[in-house]
N, CA, C and O of each residue as an XYZ file, in Angstrom:
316
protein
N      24.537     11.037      4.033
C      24.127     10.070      3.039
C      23.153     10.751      2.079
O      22.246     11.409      2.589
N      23.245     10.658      0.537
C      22.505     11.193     -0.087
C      21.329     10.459     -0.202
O      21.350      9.314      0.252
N      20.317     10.870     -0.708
C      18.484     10.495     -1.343
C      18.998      9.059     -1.870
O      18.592      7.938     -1.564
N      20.239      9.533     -2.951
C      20.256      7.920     -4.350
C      21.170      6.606     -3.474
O      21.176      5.427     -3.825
N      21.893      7.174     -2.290
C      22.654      6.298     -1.613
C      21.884      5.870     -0.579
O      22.511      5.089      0.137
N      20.903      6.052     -0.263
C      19.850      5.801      0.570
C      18.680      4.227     -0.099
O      18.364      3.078      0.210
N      18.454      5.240     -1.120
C      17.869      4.092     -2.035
C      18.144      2.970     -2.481
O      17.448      1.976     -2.686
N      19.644      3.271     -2.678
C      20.418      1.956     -3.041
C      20.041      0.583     -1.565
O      19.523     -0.534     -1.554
N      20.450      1.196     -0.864
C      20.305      0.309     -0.153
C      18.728     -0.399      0.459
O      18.400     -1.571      0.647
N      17.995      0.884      0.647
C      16.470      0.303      0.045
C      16.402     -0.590     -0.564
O      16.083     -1.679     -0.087
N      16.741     -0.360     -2.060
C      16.720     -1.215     -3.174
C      16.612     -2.879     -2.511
O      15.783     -3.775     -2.355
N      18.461     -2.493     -2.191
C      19.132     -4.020     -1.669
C      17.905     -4.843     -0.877
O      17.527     -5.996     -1.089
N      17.454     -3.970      0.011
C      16.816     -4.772      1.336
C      15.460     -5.091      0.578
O      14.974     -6.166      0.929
N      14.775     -4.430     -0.337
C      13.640     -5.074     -0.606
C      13.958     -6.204     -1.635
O      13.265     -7.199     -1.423
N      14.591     -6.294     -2.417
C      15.159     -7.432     -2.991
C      15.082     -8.757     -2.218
O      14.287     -9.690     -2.333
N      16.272     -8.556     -1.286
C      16.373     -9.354     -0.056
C      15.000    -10.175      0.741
O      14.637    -11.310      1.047
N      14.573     -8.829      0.821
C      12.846     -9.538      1.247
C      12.186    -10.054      0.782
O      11.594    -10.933      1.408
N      11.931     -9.853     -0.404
C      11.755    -10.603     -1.571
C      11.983    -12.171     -1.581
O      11.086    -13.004     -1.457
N      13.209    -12.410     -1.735
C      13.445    -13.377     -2.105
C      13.036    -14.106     -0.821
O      12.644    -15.208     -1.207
N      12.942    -14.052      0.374
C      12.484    -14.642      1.744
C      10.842    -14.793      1.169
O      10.438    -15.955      1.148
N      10.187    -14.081      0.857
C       8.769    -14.229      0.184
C       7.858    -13.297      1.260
O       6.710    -13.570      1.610
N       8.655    -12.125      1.699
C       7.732    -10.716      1.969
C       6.987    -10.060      0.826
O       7.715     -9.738     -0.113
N       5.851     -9.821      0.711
C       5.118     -8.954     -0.523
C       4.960     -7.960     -0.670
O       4.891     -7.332     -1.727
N       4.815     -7.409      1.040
C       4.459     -5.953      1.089
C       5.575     -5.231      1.778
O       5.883     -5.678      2.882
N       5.956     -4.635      1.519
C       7.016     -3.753      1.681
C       7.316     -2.342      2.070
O       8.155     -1.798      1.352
N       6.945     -1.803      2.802
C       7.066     -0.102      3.424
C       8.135      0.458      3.970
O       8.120      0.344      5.196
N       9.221      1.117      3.475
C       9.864      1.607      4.106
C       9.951      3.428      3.831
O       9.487      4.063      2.883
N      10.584      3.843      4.826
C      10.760      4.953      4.897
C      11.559      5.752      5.880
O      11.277      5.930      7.065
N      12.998      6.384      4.969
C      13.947      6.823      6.068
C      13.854      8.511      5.809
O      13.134      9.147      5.040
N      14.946      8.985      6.834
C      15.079     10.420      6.902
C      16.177     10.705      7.432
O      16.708     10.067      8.341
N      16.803     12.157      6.651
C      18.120     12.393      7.455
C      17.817     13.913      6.904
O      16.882     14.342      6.227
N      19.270     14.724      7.602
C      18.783     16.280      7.525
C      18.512     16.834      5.971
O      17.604     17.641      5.773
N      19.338     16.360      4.903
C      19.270     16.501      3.646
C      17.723     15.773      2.957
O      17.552     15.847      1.740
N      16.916     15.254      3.636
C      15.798     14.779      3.029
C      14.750     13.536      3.373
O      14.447     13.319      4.547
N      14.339     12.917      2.541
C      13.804     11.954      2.878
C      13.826     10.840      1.874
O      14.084     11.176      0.718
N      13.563      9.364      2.156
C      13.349      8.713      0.964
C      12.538      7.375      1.024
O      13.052      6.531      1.758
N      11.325      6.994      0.376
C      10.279      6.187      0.393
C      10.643      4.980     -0.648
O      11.267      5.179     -1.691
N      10.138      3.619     -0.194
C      10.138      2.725     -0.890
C       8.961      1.879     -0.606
O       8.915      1.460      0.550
N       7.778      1.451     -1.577
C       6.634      0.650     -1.181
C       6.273     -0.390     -2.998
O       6.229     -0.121     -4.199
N       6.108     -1.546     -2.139
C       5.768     -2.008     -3.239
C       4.625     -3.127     -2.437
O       4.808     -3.364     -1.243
N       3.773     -3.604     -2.976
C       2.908     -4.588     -2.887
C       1.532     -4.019     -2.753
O       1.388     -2.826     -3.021
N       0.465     -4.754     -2.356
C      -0.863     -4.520     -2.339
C      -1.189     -3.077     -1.789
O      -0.218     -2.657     -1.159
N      -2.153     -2.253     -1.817
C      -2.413     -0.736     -2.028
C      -2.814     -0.890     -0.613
O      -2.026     -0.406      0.200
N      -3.926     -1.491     -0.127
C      -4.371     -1.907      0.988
C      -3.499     -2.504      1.972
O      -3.558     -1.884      3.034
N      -2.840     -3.327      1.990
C      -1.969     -3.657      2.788
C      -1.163     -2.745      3.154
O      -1.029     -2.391      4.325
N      -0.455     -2.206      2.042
C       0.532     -1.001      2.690
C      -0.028      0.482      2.849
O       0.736      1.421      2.625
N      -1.089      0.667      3.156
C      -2.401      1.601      3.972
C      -2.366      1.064      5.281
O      -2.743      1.882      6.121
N      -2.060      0.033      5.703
C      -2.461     -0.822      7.061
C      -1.268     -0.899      7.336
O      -1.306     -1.382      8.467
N       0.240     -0.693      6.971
C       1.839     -0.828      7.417
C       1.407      0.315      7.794
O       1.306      0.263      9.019
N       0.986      1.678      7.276
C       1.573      2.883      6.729
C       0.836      3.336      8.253
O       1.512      3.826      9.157
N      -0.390      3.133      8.354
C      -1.465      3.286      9.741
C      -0.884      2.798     10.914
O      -0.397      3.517     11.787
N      -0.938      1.453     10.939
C       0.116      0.677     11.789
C       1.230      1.418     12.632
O       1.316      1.727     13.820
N       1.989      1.564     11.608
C       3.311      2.227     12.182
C       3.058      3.569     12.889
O       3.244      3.854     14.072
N       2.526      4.431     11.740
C       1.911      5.888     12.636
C       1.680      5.769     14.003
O       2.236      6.405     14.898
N       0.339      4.433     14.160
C       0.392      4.465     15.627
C       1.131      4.298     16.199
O       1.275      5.109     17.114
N       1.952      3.354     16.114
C       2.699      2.699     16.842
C       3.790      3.710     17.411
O       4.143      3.596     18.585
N       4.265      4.586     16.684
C       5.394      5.810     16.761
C       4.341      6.807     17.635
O       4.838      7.346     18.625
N       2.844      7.104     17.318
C       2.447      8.470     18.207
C       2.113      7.663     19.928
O       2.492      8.154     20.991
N       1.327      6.356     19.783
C       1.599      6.041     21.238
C       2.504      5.975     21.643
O       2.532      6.220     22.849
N       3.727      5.646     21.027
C       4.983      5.510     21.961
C       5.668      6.955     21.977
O       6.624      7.315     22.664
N       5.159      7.464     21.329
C       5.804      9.344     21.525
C       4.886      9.926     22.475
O       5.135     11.061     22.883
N       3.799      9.281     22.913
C       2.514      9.860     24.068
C       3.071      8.947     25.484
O       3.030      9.385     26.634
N       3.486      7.856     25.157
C       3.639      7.187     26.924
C       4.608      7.834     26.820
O       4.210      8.856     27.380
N       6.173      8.160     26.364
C       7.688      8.676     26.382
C       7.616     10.105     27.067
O       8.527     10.495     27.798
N       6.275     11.013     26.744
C       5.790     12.353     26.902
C       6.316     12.947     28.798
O       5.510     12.630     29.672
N       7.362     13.593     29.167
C       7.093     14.010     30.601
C       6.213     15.013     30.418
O       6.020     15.515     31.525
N       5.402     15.720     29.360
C       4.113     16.502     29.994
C       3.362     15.401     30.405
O       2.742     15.853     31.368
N       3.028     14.204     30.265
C       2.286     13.381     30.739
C       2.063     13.433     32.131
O       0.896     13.591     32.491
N       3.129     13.310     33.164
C       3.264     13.498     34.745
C       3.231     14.469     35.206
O       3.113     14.601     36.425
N       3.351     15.752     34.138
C       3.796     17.184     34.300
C       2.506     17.966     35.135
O       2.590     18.669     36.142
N       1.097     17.526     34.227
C       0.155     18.305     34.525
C      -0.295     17.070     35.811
O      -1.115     17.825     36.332
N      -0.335     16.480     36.218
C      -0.907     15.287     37.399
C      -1.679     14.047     36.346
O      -2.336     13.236     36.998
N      -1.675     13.867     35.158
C      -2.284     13.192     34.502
C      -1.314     11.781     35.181
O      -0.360     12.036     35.917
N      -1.597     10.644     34.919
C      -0.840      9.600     34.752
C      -1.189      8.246     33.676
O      -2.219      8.059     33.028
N      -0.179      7.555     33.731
C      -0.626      6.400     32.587
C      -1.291      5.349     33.232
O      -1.465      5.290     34.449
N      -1.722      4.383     32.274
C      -2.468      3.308     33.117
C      -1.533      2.975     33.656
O      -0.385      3.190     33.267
N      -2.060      2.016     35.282
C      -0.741      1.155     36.078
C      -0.045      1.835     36.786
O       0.000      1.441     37.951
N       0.679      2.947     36.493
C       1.440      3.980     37.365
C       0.843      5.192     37.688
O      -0.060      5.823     37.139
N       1.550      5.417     38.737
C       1.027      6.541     39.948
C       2.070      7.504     39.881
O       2.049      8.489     40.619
C-alpha cells in the first residue's frame, strides 16, 4: 500500500469521525515502504493521545517481554 493510498483512507476515517462528533483525532500507520500521520484537533489533547498510546504500546511491549522471566525478575501477581 502506498503513503497516498494510506491516506486516503485516513482521510475517509477522520471524516467519518467527524461526523459522529470526535474532535481529536491521532492516527498513525506503518508499513515497509514508510509511514503515514494524520492529527487534527486541539494541540494538547493530541500530546495526551500521542503520550497515552506510547504508554500503552511500551507497557504492553514490557509485560509481553520473556527477558522478563528470563533473568528471575517477575510481574506483579505471578510467580
Amino acid at each position: 500500500m502506498t503513503n497516498e493510498a494510506a491516506m486516503a483512507i485516513i482521510d475517509e476515517c477522520r471524516s467519518r469521525l467527524a461526523e459522529v462528533g470526535v474532535e481529536d483525532v491521532l492516527i498513525a500507520v506503518g508499513a515497509g515502504n514508510g509511514t503515514a500521520f494524520s492529527f487534527k484537533g486541539a494541540s494538547k489533547s493530541l500530546a495526551y493521545l500521542s503520550m497515552a498510546a506510547w504508554m500503552e504500546i511500551m507497557l504492553n511491549s514490557m509485560a509481553n517481554n520473556p527477558i522478563d522471566t528470563g533473568f528471575g525478575f517477575t510481574l506483579e501477581g505471578k510467580e
